[in-house]
N, C-alpha and C positions, 0 to 999 in steps of 0.2 A: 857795373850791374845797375840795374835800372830797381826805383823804389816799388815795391810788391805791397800791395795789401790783399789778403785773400778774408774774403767773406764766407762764415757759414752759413747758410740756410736748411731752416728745419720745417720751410713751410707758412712760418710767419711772415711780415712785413721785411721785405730788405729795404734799408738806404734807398731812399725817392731818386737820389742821386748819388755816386761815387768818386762825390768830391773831386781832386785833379786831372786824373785817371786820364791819360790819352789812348789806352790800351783796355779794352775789356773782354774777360776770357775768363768763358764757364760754358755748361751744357745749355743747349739752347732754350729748355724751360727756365731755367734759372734767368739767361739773359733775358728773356720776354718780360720778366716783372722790374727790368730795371731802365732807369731812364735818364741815356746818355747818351751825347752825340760823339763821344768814343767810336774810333776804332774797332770793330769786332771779330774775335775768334772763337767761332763753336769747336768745344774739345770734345773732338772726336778719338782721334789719333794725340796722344797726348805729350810723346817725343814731340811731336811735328809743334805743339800749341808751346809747349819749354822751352821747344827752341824759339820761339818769334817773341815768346816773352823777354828772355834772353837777348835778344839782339834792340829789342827795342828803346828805344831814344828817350825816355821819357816815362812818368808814374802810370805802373801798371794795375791795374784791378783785379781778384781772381775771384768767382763767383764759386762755390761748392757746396754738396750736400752736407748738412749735419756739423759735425766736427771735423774739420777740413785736416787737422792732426792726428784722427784716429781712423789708422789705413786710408788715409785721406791724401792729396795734392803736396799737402805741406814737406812730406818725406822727399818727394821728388822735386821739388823747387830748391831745396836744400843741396841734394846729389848735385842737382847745375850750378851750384854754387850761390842760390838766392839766398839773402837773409831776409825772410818776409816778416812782414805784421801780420798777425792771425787774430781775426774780431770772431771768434769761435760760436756757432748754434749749439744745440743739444743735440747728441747724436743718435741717429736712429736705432741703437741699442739701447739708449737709455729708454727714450720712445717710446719703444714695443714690452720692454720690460714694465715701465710705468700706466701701461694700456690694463695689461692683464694683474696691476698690482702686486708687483712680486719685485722683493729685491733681487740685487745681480752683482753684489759683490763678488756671492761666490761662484757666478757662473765660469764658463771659458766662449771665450770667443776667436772665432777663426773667418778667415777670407777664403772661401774658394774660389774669386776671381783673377780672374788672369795667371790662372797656373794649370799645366797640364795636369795633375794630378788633382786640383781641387776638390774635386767632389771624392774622391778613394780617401784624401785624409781627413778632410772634413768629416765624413761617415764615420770614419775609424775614431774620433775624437769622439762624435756625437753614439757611438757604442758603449766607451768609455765611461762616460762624465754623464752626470744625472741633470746638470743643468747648462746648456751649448746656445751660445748665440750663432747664428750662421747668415755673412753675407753673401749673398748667393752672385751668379755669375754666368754667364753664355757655357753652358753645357756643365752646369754645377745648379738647375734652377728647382723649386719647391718638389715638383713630381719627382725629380730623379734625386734628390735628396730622400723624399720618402720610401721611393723602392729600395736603394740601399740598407736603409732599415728594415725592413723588413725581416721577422725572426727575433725583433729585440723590441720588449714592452716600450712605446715612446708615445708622446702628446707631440704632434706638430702646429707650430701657430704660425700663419704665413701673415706679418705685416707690413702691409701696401703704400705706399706714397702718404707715410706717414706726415702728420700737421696739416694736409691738403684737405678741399674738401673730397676726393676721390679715396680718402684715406678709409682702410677697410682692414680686420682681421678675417682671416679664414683658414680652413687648414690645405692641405696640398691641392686638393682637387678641387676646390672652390674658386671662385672668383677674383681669384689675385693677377697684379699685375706688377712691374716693373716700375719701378726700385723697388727692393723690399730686403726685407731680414728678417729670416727663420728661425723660430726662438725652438728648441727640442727639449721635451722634459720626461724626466721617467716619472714614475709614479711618486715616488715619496723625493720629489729635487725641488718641487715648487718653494717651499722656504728655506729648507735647510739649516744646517746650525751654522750659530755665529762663529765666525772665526776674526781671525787677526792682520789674515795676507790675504790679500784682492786677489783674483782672476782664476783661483776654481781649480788652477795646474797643483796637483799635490806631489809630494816626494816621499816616497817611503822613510820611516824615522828606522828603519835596520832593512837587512835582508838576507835571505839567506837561514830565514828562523828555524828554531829547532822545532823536530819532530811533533816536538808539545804542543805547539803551537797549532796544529792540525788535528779533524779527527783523520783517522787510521784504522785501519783491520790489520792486526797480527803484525806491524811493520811494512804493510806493504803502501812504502812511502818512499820518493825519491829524497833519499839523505842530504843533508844540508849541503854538505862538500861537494855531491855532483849537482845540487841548486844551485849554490855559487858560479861554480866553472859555464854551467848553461845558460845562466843570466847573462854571462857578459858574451857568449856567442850570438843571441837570441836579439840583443842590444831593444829591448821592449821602451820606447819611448809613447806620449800622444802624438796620434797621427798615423801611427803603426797596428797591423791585427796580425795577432799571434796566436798558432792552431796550435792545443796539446793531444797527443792523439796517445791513446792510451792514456789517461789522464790517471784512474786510479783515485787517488786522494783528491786531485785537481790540485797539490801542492807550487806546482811549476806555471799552471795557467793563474794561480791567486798572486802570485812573487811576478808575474808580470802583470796582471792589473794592477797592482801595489806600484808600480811606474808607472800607471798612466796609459799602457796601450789595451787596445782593445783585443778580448781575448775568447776565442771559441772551444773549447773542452771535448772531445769527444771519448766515449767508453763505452762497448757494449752491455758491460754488467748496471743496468739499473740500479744497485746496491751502490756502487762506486759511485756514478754521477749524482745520487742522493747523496752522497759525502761532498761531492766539489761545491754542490749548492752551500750547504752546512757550512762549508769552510769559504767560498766564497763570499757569503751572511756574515759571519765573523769576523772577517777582514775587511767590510765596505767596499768591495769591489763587485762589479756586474760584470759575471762570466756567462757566455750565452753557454748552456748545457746541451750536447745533443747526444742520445742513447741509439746507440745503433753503430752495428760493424762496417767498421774502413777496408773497404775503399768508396763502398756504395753509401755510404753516409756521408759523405765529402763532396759527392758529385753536386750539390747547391749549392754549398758554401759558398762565402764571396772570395777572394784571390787571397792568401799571406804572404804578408814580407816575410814571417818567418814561423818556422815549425820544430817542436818538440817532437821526437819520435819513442813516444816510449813504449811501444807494443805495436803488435804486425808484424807482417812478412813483406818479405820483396816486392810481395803486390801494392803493399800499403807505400810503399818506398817512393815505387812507380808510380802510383797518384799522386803523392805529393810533389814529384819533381814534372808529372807534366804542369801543373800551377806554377809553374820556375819561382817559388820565393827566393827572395835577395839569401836566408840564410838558413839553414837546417844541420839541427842538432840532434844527435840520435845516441840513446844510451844504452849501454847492453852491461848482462849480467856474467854473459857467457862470452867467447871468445868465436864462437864460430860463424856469427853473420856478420863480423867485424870486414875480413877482406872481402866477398859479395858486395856491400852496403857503400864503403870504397871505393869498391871498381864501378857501382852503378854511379855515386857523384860523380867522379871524375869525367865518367859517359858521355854524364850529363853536360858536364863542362864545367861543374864546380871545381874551384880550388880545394884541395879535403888535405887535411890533417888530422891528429889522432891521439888521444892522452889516456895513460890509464893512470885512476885516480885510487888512490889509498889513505886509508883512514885510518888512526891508530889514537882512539880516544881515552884520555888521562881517567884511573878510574879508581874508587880507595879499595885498598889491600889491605886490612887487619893493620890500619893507623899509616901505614905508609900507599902504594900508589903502585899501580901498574896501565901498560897499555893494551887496550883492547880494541880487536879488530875489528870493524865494521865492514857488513857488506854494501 
């Protein structure tokens, strides 16, 4: 394998020269500021540039934006088996965070380029997480990251060809150009509290909580035991939007933001989604809330990977399965929309399976103990 140094650039001065280098290989603005009678490869196609890197006879050069390690060249020099030298810049998160004076420990940052889905997860993250860096991507760029939001309180900060003199903040609609990273903020993420672990991903410390844990009317709360079994059909990670329909408490939609994904609530009792707020507030998770009866309340929504069904009829069934999410979970109290509800997955082309859950919680009896039922 031939000797690799990959250069960062942040916009500042590169190397006059690249030393030995009979290979030079970076985006073509990068290459214009450097001055070598090297060999040159504009990385275009970046397979095609790894590989001539690779084959090459002699010290190669690699020119890259920012941090060339962070979602940068380096990972893929690696995969082919290079062992490079990495002279690393400042990357254009730190950048755009340092622009608007805010730290970014606790943010998260995501790539939406070069993957089919980039922009669907990247959104579902930036629904989530109060403070998101976002590099954006051919058909993942500032406008359509901002329509995605849409319905969910956000600051958009679009920064441009950062360190350059073309370098510019603006928000979606504004004057931005290519390269950039989109910084998302809710309203109270700009500093945030200190914590101890970088990158903004949390993990819930339980799940599954009790009752208590929630406000409630009268009980009418999904019990912990059918939380548990729902979480792990529901599989709520970042990157994921998860619809609860029939929300009620909003217990099931708060136990999946508590993972991390992003999560939209719906209930037509006003009374109810006054509680999911309440309990969403409580547990530091941003549940978008919508009041209004399913199925005609759903017809904007953006797509779920995955849905709670805890109230409605076949109607409501059938809206959520023409959205084909990846998985749907539906609970009942009674026994009789159980084979319906069935026979419509299955229609649909779901795999369906089926459990019934029982509770019989330890409870004191006049100094000793008995079991009681729970519905």
């Amino acid at each position: 394998m031939p000797d690799v140094t990959v250069y960062g650039h942040d916009g500042g001065p590169l190397p006059a020269t690249v030393g030995p280098a009979t290979l030079l290989v970076g985006g073509a603005r990068h290459l214009a500021d450097v001055s070598s009678n090297a060999e040159r490869v504009v990385m275009g196609d970046v397979a095609a540039a790894v590989d001539r890197i690779t084959d090459h006879d002699g010290p190669v050069a690699v020119v890259a934006s920012g941090d060339p390690g962070f979602f940068g060249i380096v990972r893929t020099l690696r995969r082919a088996g290079v062992d490079p030298v990495v002279r690393p810049a400042v990357s254009s998160v730190a950048q755009a965070f340092a622009r608007l004076g805010l730290p970014w420990d606790d943010a998260v940052v995501v790539s939406a380029h070069g993957r089919d889905d980039g922009l669907r997860r990247a959104a579902n993250v930036c629904r989530a997480y109060p403070k998101v860096a976002v590099l954006t991507g051919p058909g993942a760029d500032p406008p359509a990251l901002a329509a995605a939001l849409e319905g969910w309180r956000r600051r958009i900060v679009v920064a441009s060809r950062l360190g350059t003199a073309e370098e510019r903040l603006t928000g979606p609609d504004g004057d931005w150009t290519d390269p950039n990273v989109v910084l998302v903020l809710a309203e109270d993420g700009a500093a945030g509290p200190a914590g101890w672990l970088a990158g903004g991903v949390r993990m819930p410390d339980g799940w599954a909580l009790p009752e208590e844990a929630f406000h409630h009317r009268a009980s009418m709360i999904t019990k912990a035991e059918v939380r548990a079994v729902a979480l792990a059909h529901l599989a709520p990670v970042p990157g994921t939007l998860v619809w609860d329909l029939g929300a009620g408490s909003g217990s099931v939609a708060v136990e999946c933001g508590r993972f991390g994904a992003a999560v939209i609530a719906v209930d037509r009792d006003p009374a109810a989604t006054d509680l999911v707020r309440a309990n969403a507030a409580q547990h530091g998770v941003d549940v978008r809330v919508v009041t209004g009866t399913a199925p005609e309340a759903l017809a904007d929504l953006p797509d779920p990977d995955a849905v709670f069904v805890g109230g409605g009829g076949p109607d409501v069934l059938g809206a959520v399965l023409d959205r084909r999410p990846s998985r749907v979970v539906a609970a009942f109290a009674a026994v009789e929309p159980i084979g319906p509800t069935a026979a419509a997955l299955a229609a649909a082309g779901y795999t369906t399976g089926g459990a019934q859950l029982q509770a019989n919680r330890l409870t004191d009896l006049a100094g000793r103990h008995r079991l009681a039922a729970t519905n």
